[in-house]
Biopython code that builds the backbone (N, CA, C, O; Angstrom):
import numpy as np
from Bio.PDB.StructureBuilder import StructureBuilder

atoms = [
    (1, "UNK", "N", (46.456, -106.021, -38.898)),
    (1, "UNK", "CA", (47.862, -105.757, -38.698)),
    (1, "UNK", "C", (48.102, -104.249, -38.830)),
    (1, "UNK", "O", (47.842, -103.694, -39.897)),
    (2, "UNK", "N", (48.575, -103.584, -37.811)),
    (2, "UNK", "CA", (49.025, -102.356, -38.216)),
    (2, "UNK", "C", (50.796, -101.880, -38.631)),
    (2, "UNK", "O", (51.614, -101.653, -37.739)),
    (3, "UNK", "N", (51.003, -101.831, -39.531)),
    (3, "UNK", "CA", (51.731, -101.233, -40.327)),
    (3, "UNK", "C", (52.255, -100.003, -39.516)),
    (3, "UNK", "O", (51.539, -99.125, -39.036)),
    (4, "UNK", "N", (53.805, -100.090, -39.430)),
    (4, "UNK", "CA", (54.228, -98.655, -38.804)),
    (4, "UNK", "C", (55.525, -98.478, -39.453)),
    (4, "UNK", "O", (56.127, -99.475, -39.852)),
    (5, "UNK", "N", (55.991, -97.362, -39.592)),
    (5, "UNK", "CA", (57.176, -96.551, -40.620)),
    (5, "UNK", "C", (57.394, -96.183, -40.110)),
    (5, "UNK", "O", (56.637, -95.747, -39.243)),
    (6, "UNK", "N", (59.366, -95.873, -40.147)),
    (6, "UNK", "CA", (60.098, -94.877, -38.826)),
    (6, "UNK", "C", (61.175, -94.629, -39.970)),
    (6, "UNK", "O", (61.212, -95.001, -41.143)),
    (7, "UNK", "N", (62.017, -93.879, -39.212)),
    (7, "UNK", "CA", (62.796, -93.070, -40.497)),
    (7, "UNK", "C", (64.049, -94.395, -40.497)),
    (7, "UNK", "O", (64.496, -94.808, -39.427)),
    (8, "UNK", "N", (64.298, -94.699, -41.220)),
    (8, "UNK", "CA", (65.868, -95.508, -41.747)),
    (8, "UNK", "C", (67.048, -95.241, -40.463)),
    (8, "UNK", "O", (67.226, -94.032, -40.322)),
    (9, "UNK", "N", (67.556, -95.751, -39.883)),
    (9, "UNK", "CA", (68.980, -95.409, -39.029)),
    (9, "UNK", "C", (70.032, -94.746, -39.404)),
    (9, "UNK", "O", (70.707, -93.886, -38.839)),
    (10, "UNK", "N", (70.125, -95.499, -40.939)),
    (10, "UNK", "CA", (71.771, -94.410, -41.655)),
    (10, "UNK", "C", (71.506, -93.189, -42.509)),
    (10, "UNK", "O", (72.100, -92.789, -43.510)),
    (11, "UNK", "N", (70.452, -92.695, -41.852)),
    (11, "UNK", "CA", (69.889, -91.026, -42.389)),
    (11, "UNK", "C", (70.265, -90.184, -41.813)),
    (11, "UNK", "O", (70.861, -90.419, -40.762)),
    (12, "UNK", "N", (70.064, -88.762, -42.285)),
    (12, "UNK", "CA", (70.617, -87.459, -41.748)),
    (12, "UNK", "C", (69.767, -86.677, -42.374)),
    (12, "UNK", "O", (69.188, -87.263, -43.290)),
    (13, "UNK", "N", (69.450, -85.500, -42.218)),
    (13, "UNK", "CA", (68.323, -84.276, -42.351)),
    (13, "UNK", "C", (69.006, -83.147, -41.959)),
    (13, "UNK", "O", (69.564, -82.873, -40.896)),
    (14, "UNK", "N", (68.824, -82.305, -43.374)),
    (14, "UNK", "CA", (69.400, -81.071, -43.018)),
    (14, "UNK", "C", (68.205, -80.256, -43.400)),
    (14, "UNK", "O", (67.251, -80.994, -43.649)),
    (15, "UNK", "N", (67.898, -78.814, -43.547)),
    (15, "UNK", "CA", (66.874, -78.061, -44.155)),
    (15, "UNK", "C", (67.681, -77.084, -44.702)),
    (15, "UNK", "O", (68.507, -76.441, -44.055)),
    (16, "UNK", "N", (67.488, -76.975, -45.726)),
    (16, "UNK", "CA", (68.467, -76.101, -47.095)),
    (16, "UNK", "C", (67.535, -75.500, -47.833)),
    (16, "UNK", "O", (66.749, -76.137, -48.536)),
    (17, "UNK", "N", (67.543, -74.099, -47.727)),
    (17, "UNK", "CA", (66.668, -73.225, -48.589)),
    (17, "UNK", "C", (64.885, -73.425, -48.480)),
    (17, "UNK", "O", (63.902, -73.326, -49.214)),
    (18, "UNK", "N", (65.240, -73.790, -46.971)),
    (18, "UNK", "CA", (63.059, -74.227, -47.238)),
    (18, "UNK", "C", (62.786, -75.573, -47.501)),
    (18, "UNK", "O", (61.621, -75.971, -47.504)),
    (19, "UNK", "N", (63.913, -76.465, -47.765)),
    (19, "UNK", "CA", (63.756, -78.000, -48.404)),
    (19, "UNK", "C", (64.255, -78.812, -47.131)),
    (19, "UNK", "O", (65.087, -78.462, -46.294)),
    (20, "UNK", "N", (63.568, -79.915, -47.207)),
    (20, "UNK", "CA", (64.583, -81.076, -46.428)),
    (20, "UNK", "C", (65.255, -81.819, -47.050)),
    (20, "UNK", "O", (64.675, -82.751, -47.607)),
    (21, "UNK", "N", (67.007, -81.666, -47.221)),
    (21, "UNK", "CA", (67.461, -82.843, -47.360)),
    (21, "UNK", "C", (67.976, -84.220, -46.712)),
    (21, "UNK", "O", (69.016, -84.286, -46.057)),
    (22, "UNK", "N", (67.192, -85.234, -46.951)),
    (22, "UNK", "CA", (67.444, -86.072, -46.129)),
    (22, "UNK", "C", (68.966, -86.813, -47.179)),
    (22, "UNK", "O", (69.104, -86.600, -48.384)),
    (23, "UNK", "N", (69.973, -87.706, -46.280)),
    (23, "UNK", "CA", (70.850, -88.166, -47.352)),
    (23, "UNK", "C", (70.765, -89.563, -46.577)),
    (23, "UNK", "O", (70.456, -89.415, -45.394)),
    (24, "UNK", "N", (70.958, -90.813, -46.958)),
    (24, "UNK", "CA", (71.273, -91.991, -46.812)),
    (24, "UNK", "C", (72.905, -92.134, -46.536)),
    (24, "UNK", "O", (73.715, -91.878, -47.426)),
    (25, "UNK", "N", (73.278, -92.542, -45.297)),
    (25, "UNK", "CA", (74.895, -92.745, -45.289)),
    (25, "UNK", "C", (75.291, -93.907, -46.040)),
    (25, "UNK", "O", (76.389, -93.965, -46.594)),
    (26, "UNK", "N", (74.581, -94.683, -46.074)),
    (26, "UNK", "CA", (75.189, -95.923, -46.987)),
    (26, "UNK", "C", (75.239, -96.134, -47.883)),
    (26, "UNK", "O", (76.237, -96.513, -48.497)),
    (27, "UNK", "N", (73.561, -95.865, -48.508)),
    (27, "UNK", "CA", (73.578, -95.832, -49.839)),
    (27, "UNK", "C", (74.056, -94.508, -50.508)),
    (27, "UNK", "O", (73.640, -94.129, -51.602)),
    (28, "UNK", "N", (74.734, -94.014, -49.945)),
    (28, "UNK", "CA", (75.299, -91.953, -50.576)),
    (28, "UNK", "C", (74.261, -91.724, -51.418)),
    (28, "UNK", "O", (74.429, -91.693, -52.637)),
    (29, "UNK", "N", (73.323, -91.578, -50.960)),
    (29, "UNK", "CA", (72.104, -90.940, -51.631)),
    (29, "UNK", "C", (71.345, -89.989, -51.038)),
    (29, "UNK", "O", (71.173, -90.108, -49.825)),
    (30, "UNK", "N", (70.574, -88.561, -51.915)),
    (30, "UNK", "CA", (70.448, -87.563, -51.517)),
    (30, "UNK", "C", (68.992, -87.119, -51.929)),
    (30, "UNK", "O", (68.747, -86.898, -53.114)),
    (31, "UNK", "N", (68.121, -87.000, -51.051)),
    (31, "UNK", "CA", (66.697, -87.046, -51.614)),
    (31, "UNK", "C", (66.152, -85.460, -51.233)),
    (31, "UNK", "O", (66.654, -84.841, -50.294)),
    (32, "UNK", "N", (65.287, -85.005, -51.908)),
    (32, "UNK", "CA", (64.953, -83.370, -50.830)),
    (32, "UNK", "C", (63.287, -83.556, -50.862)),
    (32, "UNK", "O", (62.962, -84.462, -51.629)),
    (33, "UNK", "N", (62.579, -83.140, -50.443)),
    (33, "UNK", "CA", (60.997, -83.027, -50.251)),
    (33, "UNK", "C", (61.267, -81.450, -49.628)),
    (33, "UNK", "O", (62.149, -80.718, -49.180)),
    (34, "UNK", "N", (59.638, -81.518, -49.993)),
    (34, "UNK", "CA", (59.159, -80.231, -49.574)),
    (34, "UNK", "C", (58.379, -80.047, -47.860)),
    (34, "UNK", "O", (58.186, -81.001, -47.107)),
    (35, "UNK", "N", (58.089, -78.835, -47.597)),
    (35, "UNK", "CA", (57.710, -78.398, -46.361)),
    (35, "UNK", "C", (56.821, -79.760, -45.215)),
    (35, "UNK", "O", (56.997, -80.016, -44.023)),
    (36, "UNK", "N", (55.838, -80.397, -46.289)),
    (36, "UNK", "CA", (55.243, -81.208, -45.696)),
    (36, "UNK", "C", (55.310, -82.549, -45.773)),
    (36, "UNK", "O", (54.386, -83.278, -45.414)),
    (37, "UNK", "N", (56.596, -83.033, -46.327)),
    (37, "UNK", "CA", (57.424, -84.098, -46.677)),
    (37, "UNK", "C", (58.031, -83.772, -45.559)),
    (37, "UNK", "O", (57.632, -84.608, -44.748)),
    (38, "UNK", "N", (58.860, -82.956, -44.957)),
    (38, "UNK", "CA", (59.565, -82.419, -43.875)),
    (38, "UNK", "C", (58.955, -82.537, -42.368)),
    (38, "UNK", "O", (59.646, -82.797, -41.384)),
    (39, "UNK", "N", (57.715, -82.332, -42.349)),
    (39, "UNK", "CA", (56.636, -82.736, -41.167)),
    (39, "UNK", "C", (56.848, -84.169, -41.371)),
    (39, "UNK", "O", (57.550, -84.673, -40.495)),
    (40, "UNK", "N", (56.435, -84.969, -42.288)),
    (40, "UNK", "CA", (55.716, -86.265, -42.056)),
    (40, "UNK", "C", (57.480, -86.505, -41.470)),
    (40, "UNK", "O", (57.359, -86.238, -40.275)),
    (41, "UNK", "N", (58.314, -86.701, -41.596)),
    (41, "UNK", "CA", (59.709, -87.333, -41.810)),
    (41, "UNK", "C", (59.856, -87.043, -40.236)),
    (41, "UNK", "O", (59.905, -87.883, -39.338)),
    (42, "UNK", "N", (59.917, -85.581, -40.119)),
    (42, "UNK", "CA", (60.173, -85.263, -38.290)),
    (42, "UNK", "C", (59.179, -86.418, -37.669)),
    (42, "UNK", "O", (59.683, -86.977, -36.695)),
    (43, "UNK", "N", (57.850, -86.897, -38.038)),
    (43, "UNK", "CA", (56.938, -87.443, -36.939)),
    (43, "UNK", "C", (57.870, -88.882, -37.580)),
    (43, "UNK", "O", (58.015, -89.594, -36.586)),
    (44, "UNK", "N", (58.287, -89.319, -38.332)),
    (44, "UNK", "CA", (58.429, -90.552, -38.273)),
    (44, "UNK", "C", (59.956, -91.164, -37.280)),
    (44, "UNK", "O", (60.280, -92.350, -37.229)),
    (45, "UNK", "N", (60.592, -90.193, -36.682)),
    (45, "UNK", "CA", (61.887, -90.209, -35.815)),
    (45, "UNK", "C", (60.969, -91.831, -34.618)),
    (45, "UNK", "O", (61.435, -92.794, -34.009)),
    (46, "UNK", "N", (59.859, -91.402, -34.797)),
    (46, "UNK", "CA", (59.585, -92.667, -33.745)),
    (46, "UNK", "C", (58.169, -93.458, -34.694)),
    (46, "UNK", "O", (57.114, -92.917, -35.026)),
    (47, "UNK", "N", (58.607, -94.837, -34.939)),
    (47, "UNK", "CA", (57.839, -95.965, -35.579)),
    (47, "UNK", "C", (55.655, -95.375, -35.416)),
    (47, "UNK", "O", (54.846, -95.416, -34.489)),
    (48, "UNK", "N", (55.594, -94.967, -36.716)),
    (48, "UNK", "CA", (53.910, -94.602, -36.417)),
    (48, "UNK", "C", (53.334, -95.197, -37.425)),
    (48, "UNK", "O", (54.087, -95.692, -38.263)),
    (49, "UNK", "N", (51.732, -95.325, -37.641)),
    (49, "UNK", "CA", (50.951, -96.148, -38.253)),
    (49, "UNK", "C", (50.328, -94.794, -39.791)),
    (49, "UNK", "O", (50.139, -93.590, -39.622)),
    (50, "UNK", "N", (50.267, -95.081, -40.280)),
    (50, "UNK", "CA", (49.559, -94.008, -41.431)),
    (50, "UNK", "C", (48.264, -93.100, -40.752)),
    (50, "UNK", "O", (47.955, -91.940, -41.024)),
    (51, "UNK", "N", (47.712, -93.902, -39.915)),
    (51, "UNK", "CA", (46.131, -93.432, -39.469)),
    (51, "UNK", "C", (47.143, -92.177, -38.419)),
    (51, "UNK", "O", (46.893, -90.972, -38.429)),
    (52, "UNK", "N", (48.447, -92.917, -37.452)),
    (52, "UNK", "CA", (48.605, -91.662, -36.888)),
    (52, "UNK", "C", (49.080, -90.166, -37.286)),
    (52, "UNK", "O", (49.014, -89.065, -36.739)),
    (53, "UNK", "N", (49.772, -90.846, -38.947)),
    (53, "UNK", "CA", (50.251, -89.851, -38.809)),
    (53, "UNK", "C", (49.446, -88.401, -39.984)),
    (53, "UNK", "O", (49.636, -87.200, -40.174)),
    (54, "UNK", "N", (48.155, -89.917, -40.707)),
    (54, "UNK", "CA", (47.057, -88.708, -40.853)),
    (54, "UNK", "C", (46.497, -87.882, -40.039)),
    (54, "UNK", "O", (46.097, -86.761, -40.353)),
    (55, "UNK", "N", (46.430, -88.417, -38.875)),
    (55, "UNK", "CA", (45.600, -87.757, -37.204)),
    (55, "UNK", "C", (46.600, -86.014, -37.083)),
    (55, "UNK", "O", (46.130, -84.877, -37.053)),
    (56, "UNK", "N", (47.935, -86.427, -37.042)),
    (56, "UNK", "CA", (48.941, -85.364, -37.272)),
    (56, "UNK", "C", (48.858, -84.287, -38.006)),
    (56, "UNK", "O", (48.990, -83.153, -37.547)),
    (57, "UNK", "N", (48.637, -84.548, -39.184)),
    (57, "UNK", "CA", (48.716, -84.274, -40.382)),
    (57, "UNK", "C", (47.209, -82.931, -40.532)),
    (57, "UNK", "O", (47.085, -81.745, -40.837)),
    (58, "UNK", "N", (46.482, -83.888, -40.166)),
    (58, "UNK", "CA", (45.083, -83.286, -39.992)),
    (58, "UNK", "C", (44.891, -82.037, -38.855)),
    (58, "UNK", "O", (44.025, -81.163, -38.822)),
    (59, "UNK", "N", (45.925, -82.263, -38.021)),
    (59, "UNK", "CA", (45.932, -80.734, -36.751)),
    (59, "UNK", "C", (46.835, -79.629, -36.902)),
    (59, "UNK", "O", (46.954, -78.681, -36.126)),
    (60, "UNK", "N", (47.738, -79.925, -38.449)),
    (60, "UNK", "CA", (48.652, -79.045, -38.893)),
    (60, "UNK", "C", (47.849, -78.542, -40.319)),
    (60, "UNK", "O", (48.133, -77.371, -40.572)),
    (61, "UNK", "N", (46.999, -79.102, -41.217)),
    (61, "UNK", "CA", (46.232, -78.662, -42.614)),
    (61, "UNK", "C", (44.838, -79.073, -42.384)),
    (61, "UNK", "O", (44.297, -79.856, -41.603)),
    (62, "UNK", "N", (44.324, -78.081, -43.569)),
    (62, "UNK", "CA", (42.918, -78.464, -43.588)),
    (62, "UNK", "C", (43.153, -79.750, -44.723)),
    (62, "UNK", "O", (43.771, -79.648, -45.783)),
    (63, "UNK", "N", (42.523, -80.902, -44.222)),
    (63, "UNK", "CA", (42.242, -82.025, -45.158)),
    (63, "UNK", "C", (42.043, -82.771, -44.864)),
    (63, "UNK", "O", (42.233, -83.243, -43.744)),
    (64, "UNK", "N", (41.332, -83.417, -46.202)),
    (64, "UNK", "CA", (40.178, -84.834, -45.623)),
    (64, "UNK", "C", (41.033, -85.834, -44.958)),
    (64, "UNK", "O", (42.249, -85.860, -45.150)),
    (65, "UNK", "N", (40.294, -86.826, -44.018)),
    (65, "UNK", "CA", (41.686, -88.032, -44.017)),
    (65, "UNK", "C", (41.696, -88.608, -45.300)),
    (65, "UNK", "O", (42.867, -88.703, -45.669)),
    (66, "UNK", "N", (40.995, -88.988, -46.052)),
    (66, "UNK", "CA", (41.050, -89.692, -47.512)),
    (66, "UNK", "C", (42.327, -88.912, -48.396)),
    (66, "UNK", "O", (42.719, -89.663, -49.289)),
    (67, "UNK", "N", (42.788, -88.091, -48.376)),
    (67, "UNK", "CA", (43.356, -87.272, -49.209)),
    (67, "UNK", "C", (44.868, -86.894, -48.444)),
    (67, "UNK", "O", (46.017, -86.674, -48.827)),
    (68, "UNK", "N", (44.172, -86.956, -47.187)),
    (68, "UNK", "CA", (46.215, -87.264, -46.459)),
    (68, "UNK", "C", (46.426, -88.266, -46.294)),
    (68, "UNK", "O", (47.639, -88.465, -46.350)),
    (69, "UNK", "N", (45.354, -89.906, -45.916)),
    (69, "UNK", "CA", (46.242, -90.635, -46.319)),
    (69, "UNK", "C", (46.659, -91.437, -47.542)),
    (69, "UNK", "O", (47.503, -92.332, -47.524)),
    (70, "UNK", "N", (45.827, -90.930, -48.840)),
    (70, "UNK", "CA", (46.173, -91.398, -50.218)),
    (70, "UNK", "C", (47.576, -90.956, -49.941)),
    (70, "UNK", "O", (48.571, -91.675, -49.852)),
    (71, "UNK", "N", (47.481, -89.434, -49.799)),
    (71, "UNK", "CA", (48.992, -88.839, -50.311)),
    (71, "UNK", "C", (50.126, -89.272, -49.146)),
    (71, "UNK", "O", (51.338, -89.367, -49.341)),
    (72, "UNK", "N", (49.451, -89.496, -47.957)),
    (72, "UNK", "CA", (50.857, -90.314, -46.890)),
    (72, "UNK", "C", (51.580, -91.336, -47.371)),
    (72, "UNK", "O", (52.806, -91.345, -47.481)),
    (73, "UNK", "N", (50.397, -92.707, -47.833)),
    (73, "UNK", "CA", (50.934, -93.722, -48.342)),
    (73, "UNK", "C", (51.881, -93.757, -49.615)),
    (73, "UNK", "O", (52.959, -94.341, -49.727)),
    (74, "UNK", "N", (51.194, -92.970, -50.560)),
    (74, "UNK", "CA", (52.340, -92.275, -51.634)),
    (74, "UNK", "C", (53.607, -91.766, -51.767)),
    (74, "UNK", "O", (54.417, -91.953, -52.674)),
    (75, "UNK", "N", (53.739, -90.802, -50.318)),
    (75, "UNK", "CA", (55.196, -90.607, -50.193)),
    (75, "UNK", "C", (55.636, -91.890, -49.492)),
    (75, "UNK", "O", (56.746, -92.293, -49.841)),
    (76, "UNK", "N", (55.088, -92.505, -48.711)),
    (76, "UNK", "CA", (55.767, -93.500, -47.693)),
    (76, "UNK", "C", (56.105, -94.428, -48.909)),
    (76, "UNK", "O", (57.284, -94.782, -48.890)),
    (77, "UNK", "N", (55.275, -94.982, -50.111)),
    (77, "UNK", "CA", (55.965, -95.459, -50.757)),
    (77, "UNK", "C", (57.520, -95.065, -51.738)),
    (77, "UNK", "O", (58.401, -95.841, -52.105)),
    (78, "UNK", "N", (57.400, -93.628, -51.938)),
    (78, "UNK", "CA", (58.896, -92.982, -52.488)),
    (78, "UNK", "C", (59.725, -93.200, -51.580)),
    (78, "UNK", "O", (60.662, -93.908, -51.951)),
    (79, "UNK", "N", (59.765, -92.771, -50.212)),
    (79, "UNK", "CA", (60.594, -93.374, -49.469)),
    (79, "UNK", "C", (61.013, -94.406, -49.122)),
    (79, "UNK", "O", (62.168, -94.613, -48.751)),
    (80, "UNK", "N", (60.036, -95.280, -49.201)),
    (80, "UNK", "CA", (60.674, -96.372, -49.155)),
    (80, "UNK", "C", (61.461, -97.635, -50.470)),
    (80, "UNK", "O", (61.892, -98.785, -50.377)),
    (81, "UNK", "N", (61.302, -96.502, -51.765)),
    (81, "UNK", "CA", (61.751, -97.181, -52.463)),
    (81, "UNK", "C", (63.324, -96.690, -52.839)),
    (81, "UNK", "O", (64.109, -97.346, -53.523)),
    (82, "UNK", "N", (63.586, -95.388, -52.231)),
    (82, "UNK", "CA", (64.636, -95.152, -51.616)),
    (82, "UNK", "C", (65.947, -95.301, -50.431)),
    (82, "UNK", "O", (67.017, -94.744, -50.184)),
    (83, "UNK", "N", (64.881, -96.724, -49.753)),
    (83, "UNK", "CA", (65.420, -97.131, -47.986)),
    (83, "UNK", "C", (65.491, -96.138, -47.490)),
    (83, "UNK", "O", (66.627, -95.834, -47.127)),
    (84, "UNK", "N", (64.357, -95.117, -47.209)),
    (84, "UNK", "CA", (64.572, -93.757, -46.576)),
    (84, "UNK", "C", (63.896, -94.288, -45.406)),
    (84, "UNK", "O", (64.012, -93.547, -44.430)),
    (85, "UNK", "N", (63.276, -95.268, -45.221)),
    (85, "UNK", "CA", (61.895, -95.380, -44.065)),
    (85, "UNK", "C", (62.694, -97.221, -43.911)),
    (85, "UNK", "O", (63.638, -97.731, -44.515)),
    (86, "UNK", "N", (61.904, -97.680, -42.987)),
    (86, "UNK", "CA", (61.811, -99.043, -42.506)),
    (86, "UNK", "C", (60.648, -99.308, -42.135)),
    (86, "UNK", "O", (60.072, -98.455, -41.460)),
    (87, "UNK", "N", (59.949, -100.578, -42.464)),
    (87, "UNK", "CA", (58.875, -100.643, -42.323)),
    (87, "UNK", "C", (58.822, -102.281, -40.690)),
    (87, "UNK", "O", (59.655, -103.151, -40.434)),
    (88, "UNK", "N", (57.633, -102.001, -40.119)),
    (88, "UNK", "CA", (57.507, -102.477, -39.033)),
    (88, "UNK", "C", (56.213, -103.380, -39.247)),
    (88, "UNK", "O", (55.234, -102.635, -39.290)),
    (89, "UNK", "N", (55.881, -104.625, -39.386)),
    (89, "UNK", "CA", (55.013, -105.693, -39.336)),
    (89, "UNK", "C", (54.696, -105.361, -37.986)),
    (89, "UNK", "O", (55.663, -105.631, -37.275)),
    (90, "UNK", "N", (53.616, -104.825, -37.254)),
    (90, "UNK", "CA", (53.312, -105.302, -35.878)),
    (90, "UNK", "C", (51.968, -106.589, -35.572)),
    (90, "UNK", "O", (50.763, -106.730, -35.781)),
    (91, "UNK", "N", (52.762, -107.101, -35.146)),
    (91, "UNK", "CA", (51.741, -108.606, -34.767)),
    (91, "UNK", "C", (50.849, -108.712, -34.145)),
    (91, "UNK", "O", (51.141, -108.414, -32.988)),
    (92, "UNK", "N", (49.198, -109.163, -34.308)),
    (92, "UNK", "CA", (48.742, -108.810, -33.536)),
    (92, "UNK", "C", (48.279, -110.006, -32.782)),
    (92, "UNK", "O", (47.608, -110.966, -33.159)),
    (93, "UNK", "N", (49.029, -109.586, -31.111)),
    (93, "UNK", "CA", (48.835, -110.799, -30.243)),
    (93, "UNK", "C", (47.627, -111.102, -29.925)),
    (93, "UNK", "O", (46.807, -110.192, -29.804)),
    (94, "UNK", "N", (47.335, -112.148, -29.767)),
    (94, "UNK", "CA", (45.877, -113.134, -29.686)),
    (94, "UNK", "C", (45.664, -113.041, -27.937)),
    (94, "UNK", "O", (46.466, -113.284, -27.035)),
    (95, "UNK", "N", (44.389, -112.634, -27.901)),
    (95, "UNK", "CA", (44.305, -111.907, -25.913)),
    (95, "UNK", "C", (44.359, -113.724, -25.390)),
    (95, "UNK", "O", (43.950, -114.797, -25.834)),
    (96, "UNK", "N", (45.127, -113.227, -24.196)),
    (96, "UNK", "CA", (44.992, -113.901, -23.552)),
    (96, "UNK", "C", (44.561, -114.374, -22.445)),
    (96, "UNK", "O", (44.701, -113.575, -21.519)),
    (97, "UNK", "N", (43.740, -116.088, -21.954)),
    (97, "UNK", "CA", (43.272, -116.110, -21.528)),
    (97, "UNK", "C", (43.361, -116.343, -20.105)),
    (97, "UNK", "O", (44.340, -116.801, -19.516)),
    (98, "UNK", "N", (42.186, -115.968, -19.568)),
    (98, "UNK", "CA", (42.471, -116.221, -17.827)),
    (98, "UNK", "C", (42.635, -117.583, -17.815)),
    (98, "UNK", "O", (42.540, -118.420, -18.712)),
    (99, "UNK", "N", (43.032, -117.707, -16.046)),
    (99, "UNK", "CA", (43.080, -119.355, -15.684)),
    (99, "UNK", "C", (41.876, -119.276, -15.248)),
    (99, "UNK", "O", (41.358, -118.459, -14.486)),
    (100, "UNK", "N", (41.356, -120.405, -15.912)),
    (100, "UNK", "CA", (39.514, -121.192, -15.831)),
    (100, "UNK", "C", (39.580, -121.781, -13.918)),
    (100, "UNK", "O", (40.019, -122.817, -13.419)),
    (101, "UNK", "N", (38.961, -120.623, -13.337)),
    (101, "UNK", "CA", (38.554, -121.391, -11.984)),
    (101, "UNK", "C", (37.130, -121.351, -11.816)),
    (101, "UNK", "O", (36.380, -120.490, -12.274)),
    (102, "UNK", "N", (36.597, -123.034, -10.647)),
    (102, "UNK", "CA", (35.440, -122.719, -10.797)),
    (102, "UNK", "C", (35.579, -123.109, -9.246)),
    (102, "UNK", "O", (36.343, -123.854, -8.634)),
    (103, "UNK", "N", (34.249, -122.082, -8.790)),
    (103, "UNK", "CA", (33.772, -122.259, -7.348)),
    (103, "UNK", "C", (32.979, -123.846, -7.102)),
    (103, "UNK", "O", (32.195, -124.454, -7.831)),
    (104, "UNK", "N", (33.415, -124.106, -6.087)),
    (104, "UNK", "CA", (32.763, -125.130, -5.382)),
    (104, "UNK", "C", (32.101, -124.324, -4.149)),
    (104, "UNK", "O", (32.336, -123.246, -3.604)),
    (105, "UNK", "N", (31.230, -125.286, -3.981)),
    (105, "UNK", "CA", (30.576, -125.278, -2.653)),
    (105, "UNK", "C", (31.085, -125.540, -1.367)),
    (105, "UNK", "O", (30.347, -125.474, -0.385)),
]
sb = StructureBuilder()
sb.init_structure("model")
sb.init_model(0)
sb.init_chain("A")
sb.init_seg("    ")
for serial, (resi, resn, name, xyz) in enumerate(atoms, 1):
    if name == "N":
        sb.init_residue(resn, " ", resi, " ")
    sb.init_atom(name, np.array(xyz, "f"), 0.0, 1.0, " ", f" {name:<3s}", serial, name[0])
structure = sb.get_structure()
């Protein structure tokens, strides 16, 4: 199953002093991260998987994937214990099969 995170709908993002503040419209809540909290958040405007957005992550810093995505999943969990993110179950459809024809003679 791959797992994909996109930013929340009733959010807003401003950048204040070098920081991102993101705020929640509903819940009036006001969160700030830093420079590369600010990257991951811009890539998540469209639903991505952790592996992509280590792949990302990895063409902007030097670092292992082990170590961007410990620390991806880590923030993805602060955020989401904030409803800053939404998380996406993607299903994985079972291939399907051809129609069974057989030649005659």
């Amino acid at each position: 199953m791959n797992t994909k995170f996109r930013r929340h709908q009733d959010t807003e993002v401003m950048l204040l002093d070098g920081e991102y503040v993101i705020m929640h419209m509903n819940r009036q809540s006001i969160t700030k991260v830093n420079e590369i909290g600010g990257i991951i958040w811009s890539l998540l405007a469209e639903a991505k998987t952790v592996h992509e957005l280590v792949l990302c992550m990895q063409e902007q810093y030097e670092t292992t994937y082990e170590t961007a995505e410990h620390d991806i999943h880590l923030f993805l969990q602060q955020l989401g214990e904030y409803e800053l993110v939404e998380v996406i179950e993607a299903v994985e459809k079972e291939p399907t099969s051809l129609p069974y024809r057989t030649a005659y003679s």
